[in-house]
mmJSON file of the N, C-alpha and C atoms, coordinates in Angstrom:
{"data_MODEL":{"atom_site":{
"group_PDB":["ATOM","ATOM","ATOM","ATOM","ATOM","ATOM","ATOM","ATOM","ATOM","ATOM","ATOM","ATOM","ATOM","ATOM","ATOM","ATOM","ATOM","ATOM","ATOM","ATOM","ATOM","ATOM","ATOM","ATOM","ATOM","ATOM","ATOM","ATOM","ATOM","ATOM","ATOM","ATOM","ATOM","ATOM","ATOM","ATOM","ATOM","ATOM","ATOM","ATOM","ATOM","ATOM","ATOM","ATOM","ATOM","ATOM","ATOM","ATOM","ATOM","ATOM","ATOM","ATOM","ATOM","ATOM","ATOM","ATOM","ATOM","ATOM","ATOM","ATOM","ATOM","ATOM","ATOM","ATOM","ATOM","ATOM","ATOM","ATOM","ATOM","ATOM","ATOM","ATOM","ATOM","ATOM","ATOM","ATOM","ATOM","ATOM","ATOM","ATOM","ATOM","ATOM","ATOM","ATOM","ATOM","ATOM","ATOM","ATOM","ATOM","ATOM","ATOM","ATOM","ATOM","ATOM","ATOM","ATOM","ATOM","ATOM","ATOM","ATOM","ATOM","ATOM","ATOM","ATOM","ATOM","ATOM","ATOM","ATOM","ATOM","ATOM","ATOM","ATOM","ATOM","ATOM","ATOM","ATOM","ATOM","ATOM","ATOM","ATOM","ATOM","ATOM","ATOM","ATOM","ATOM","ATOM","ATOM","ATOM","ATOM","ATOM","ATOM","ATOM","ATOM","ATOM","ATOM","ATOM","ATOM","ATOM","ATOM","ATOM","ATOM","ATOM","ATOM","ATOM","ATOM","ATOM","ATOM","ATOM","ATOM","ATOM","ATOM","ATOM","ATOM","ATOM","ATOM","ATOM","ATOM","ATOM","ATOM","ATOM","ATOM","ATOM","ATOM","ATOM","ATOM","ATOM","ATOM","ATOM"],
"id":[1,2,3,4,5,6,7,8,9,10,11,12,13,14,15,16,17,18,19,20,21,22,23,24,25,26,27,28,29,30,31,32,33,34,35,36,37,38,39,40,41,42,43,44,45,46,47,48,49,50,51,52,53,54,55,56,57,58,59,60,61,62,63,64,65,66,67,68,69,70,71,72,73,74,75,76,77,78,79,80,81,82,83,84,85,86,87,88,89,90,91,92,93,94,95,96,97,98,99,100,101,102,103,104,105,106,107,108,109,110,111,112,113,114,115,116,117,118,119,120,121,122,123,124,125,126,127,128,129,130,131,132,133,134,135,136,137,138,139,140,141,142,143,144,145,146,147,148,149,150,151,152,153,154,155,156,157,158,159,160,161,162,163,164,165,166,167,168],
"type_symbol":["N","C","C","N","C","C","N","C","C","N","C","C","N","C","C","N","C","C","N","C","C","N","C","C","N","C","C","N","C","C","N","C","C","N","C","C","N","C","C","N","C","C","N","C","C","N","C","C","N","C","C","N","C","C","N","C","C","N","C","C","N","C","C","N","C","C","N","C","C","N","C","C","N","C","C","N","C","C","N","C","C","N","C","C","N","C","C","N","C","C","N","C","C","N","C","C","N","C","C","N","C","C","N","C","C","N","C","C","N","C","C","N","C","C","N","C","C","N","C","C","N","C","C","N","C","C","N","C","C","N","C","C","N","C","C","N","C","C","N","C","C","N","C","C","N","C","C","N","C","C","N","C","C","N","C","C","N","C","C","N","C","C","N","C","C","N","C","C"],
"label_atom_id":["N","CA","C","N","CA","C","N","CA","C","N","CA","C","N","CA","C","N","CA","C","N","CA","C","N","CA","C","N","CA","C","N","CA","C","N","CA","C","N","CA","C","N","CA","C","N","CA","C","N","CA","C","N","CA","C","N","CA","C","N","CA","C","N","CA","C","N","CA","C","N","CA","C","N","CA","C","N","CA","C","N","CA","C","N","CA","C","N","CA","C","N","CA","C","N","CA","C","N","CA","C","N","CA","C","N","CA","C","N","CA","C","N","CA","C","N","CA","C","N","CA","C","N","CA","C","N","CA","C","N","CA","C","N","CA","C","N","CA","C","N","CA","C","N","CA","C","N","CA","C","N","CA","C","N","CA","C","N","CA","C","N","CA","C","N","CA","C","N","CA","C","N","CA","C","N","CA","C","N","CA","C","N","CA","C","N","CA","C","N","CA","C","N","CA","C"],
"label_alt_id":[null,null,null,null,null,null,null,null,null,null,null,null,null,null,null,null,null,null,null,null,null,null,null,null,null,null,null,null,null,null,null,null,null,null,null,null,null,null,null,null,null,null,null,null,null,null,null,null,null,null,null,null,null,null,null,null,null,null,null,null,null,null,null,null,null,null,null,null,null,null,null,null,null,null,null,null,null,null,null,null,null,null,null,null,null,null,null,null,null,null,null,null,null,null,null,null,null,null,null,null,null,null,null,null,null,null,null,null,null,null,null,null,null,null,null,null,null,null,null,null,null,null,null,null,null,null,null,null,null,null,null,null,null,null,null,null,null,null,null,null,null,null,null,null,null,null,null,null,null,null,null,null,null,null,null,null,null,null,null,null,null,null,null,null,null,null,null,null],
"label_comp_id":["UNK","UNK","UNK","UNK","UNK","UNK","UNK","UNK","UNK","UNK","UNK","UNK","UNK","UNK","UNK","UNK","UNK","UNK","UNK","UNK","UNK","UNK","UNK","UNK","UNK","UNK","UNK","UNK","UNK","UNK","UNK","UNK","UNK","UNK","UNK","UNK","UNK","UNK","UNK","UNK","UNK","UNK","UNK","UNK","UNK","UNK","UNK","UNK","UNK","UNK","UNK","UNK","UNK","UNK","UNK","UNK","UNK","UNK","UNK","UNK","UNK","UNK","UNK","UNK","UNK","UNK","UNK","UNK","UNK","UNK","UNK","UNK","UNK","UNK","UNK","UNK","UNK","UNK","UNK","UNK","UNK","UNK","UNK","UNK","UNK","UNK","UNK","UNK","UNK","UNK","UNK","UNK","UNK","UNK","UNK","UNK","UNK","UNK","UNK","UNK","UNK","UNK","UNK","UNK","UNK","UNK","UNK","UNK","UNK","UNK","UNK","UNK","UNK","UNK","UNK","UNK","UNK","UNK","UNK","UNK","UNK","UNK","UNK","UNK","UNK","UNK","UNK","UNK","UNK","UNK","UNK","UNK","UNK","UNK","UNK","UNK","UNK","UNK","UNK","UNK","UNK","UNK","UNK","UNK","UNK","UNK","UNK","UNK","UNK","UNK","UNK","UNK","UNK","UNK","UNK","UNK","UNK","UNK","UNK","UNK","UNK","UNK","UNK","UNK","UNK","UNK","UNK","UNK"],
"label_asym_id":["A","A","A","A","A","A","A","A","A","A","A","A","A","A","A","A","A","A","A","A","A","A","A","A","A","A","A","A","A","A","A","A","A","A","A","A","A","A","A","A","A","A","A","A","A","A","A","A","A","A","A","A","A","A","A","A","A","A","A","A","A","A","A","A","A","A","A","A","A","A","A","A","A","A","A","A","A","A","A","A","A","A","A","A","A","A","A","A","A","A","A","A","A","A","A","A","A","A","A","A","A","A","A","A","A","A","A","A","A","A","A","A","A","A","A","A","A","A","A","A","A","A","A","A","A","A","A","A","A","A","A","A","A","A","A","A","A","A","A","A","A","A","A","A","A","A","A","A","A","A","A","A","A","A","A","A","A","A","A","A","A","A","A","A","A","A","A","A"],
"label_entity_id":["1","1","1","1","1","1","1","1","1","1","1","1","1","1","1","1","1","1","1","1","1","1","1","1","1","1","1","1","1","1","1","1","1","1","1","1","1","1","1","1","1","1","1","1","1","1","1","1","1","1","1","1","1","1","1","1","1","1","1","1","1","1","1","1","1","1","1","1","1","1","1","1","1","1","1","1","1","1","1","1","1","1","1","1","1","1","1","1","1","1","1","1","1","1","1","1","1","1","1","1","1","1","1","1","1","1","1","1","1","1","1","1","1","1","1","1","1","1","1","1","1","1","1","1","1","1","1","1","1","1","1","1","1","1","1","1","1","1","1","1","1","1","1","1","1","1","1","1","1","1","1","1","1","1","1","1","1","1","1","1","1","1","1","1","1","1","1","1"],
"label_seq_id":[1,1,1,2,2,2,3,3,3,4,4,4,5,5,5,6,6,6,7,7,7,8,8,8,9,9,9,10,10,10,11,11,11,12,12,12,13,13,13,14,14,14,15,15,15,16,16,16,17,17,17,18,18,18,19,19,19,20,20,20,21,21,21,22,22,22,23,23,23,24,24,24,25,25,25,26,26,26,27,27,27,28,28,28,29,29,29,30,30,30,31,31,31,32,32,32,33,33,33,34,34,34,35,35,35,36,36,36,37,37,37,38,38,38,39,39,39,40,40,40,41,41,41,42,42,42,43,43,43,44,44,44,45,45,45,46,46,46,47,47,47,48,48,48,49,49,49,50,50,50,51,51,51,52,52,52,53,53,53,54,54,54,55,55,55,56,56,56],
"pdbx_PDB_ins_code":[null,null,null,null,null,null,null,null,null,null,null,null,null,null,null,null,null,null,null,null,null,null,null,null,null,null,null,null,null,null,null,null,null,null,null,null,null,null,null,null,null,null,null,null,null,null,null,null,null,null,null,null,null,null,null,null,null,null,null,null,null,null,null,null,null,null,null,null,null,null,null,null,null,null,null,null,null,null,null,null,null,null,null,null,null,null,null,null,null,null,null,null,null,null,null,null,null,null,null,null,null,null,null,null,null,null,null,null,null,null,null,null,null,null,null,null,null,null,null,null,null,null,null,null,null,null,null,null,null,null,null,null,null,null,null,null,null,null,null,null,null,null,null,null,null,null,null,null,null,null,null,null,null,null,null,null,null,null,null,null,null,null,null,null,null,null,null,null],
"Cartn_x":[113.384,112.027,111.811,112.548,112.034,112.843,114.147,114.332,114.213,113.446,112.396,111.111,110.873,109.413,110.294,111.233,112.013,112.315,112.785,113.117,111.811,110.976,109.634,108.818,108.891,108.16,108.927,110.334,111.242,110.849,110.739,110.276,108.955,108.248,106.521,106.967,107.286,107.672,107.622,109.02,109.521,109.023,108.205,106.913,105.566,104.803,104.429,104.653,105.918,106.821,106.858,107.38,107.184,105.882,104.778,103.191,102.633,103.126,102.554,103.374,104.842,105.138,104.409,104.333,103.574,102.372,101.374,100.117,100.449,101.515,101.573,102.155,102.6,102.924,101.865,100.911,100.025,98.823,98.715,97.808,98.159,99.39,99.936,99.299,100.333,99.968,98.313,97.669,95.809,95.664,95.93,95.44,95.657,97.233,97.753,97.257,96.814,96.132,94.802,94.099,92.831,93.168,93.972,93.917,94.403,95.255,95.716,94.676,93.829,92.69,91.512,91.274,90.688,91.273,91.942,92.806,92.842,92.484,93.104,91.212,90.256,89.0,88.815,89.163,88.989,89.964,90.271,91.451,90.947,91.53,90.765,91.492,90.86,91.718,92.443,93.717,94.644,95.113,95.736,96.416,97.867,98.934,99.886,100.894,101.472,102.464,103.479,103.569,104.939,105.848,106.161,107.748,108.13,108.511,108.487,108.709,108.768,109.127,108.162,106.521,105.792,104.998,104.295,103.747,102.489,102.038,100.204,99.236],
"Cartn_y":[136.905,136.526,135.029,134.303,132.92,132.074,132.866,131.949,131.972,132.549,132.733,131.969,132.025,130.858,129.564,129.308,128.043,127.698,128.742,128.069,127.742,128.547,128.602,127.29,126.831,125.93,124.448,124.915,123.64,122.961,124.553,124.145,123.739,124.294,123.557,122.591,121.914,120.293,119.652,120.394,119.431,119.437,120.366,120.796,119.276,119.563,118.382,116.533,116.592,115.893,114.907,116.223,115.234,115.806,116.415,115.985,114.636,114.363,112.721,111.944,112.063,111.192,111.013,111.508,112.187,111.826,111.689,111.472,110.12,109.192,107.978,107.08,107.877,107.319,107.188,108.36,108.395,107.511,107.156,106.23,104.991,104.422,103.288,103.07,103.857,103.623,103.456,104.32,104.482,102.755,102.133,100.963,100.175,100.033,99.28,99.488,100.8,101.091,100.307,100.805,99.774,98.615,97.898,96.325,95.998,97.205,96.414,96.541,97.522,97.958,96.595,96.151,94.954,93.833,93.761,92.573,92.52,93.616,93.684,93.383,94.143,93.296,92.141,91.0,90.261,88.981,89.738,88.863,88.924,88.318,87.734,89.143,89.955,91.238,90.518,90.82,90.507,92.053,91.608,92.846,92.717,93.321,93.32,94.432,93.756,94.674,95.513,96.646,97.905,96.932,96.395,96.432,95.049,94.028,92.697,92.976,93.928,94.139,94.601,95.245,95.484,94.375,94.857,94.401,94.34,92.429,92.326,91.687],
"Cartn_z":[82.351,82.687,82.461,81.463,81.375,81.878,82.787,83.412,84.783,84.932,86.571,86.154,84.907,84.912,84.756,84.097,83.881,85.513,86.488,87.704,88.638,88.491,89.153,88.773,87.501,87.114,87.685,87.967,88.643,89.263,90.418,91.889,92.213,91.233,91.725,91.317,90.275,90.241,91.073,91.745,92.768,94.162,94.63,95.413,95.305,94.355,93.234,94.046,93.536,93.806,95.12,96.162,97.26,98.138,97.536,97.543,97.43,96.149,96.108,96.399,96.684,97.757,98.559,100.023,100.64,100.955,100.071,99.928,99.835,98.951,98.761,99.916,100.836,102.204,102.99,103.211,103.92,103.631,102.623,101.865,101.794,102.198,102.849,103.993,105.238,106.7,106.697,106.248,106.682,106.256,105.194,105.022,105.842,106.26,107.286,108.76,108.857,110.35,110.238,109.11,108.724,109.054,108.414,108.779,110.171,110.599,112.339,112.846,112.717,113.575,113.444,112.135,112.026,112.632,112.819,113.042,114.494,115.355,116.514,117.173,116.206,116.697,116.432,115.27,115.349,116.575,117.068,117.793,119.475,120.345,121.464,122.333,123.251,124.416,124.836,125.342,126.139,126.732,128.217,128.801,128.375,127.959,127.982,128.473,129.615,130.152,129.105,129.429,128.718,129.374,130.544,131.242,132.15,131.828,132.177,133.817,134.776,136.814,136.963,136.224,136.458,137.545,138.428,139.622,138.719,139.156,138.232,139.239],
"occupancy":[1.0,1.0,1.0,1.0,1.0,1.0,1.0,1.0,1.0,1.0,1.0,1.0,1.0,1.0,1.0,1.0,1.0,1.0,1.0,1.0,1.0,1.0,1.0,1.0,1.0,1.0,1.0,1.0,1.0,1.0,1.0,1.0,1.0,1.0,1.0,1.0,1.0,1.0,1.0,1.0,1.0,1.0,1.0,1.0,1.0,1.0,1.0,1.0,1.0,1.0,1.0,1.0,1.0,1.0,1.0,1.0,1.0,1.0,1.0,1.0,1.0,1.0,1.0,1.0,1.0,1.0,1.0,1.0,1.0,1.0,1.0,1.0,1.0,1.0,1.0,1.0,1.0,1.0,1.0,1.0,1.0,1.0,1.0,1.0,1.0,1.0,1.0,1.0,1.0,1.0,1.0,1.0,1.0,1.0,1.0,1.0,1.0,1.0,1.0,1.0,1.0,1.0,1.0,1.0,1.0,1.0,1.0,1.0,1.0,1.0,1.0,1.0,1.0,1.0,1.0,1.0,1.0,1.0,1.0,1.0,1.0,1.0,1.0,1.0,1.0,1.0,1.0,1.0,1.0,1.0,1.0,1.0,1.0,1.0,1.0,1.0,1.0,1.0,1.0,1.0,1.0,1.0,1.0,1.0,1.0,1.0,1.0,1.0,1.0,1.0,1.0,1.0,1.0,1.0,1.0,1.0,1.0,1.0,1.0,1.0,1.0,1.0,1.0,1.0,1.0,1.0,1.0,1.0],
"B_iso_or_equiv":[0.0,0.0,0.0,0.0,0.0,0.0,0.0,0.0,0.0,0.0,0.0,0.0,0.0,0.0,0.0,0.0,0.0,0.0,0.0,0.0,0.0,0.0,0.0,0.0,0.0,0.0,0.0,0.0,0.0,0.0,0.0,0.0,0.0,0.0,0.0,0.0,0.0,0.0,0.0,0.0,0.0,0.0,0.0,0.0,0.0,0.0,0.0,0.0,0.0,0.0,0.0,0.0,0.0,0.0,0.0,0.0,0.0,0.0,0.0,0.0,0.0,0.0,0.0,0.0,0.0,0.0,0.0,0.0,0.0,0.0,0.0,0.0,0.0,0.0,0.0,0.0,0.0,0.0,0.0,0.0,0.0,0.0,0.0,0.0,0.0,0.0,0.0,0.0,0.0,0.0,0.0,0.0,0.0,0.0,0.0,0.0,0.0,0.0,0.0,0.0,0.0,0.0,0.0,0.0,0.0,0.0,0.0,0.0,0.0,0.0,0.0,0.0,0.0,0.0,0.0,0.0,0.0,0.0,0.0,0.0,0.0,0.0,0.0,0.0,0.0,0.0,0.0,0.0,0.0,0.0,0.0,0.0,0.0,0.0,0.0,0.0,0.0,0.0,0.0,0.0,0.0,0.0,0.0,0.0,0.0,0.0,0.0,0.0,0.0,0.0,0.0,0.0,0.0,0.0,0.0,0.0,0.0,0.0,0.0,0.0,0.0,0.0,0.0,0.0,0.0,0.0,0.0,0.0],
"pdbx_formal_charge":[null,null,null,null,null,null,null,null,null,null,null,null,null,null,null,null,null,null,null,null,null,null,null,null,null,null,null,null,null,null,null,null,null,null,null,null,null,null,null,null,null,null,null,null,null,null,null,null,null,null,null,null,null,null,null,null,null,null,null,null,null,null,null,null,null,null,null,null,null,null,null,null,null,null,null,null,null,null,null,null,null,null,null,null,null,null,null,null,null,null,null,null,null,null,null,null,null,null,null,null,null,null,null,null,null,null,null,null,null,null,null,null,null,null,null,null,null,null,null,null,null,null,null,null,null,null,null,null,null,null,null,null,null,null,null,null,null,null,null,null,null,null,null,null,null,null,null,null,null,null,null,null,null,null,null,null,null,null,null,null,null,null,null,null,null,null,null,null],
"auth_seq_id":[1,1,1,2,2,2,3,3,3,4,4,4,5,5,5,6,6,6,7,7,7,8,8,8,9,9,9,10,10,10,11,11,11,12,12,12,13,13,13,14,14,14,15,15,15,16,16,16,17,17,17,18,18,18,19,19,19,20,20,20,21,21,21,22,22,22,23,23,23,24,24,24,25,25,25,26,26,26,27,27,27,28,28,28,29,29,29,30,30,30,31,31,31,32,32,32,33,33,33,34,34,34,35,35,35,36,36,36,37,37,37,38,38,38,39,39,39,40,40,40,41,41,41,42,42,42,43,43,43,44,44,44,45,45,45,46,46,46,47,47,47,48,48,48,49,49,49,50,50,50,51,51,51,52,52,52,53,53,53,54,54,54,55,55,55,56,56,56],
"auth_comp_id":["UNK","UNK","UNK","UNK","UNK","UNK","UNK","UNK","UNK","UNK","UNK","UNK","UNK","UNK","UNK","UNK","UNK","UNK","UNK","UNK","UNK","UNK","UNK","UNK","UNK","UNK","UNK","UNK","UNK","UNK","UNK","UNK","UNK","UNK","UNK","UNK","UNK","UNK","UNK","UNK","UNK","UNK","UNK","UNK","UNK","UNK","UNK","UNK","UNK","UNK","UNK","UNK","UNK","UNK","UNK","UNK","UNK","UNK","UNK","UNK","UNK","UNK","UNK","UNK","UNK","UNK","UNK","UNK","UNK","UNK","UNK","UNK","UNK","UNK","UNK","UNK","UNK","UNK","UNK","UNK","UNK","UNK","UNK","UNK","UNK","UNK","UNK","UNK","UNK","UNK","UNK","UNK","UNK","UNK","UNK","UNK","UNK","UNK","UNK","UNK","UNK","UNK","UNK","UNK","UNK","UNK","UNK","UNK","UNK","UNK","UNK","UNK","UNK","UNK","UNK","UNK","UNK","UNK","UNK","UNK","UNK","UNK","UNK","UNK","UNK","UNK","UNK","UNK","UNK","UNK","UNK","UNK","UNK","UNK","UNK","UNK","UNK","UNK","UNK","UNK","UNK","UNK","UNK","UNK","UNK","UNK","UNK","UNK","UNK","UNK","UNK","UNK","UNK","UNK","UNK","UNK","UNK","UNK","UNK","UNK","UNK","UNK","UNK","UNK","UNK","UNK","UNK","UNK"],
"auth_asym_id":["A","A","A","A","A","A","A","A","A","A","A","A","A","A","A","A","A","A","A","A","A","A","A","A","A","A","A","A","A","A","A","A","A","A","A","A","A","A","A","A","A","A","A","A","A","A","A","A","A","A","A","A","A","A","A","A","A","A","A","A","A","A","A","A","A","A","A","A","A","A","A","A","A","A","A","A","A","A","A","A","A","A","A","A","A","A","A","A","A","A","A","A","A","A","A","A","A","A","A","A","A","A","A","A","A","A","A","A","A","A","A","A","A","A","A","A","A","A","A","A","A","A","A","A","A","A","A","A","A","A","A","A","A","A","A","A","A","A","A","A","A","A","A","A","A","A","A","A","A","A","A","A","A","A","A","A","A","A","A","A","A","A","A","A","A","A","A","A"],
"auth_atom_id":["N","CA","C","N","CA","C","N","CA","C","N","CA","C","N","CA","C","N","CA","C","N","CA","C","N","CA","C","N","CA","C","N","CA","C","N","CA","C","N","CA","C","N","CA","C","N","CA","C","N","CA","C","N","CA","C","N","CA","C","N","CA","C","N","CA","C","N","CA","C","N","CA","C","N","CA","C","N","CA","C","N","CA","C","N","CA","C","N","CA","C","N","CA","C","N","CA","C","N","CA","C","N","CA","C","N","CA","C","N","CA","C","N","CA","C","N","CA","C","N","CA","C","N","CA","C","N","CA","C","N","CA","C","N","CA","C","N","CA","C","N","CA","C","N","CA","C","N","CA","C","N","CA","C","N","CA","C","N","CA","C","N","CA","C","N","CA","C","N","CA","C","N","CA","C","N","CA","C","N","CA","C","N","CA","C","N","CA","C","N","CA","C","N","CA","C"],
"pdbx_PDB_model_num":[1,1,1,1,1,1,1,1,1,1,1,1,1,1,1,1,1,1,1,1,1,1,1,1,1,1,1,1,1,1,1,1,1,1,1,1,1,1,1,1,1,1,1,1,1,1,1,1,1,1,1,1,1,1,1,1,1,1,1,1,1,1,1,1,1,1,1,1,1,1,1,1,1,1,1,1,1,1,1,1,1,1,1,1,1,1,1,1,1,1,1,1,1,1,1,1,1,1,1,1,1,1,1,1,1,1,1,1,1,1,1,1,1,1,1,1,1,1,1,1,1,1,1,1,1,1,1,1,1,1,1,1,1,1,1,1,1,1,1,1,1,1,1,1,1,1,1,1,1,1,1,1,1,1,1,1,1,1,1,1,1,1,1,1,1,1,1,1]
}}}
């Protein structure tokens, strides 16, 4: 029995684990989307082509 709570308690750990990885990635990008997103209003529209043979 305690070593099914000893393994059980492992794995939520490590569950846990890469949760707040996880959360700590996602809580990166959102800032960085924040700031491109600012950045991209403060900045002048431009069109920019996907494909340099595109017809303009």
């Amino acid at each position: 029995m305690r070593g099914r709570l000893r393994t059980s308690h492992l794995e939520r750990r490590k569950l846990q684990d890469q949760l707040d990885a996880a959360a700590t990635v996602i809580a990166a990008l959102h800032t960085e989307n924040a700031a491109l997103r600012q950045q991209a209003v403060n900045s002048s529209a431009r069109i920019v082509p996907l494909f340099s043979d595109c017809p303009t």
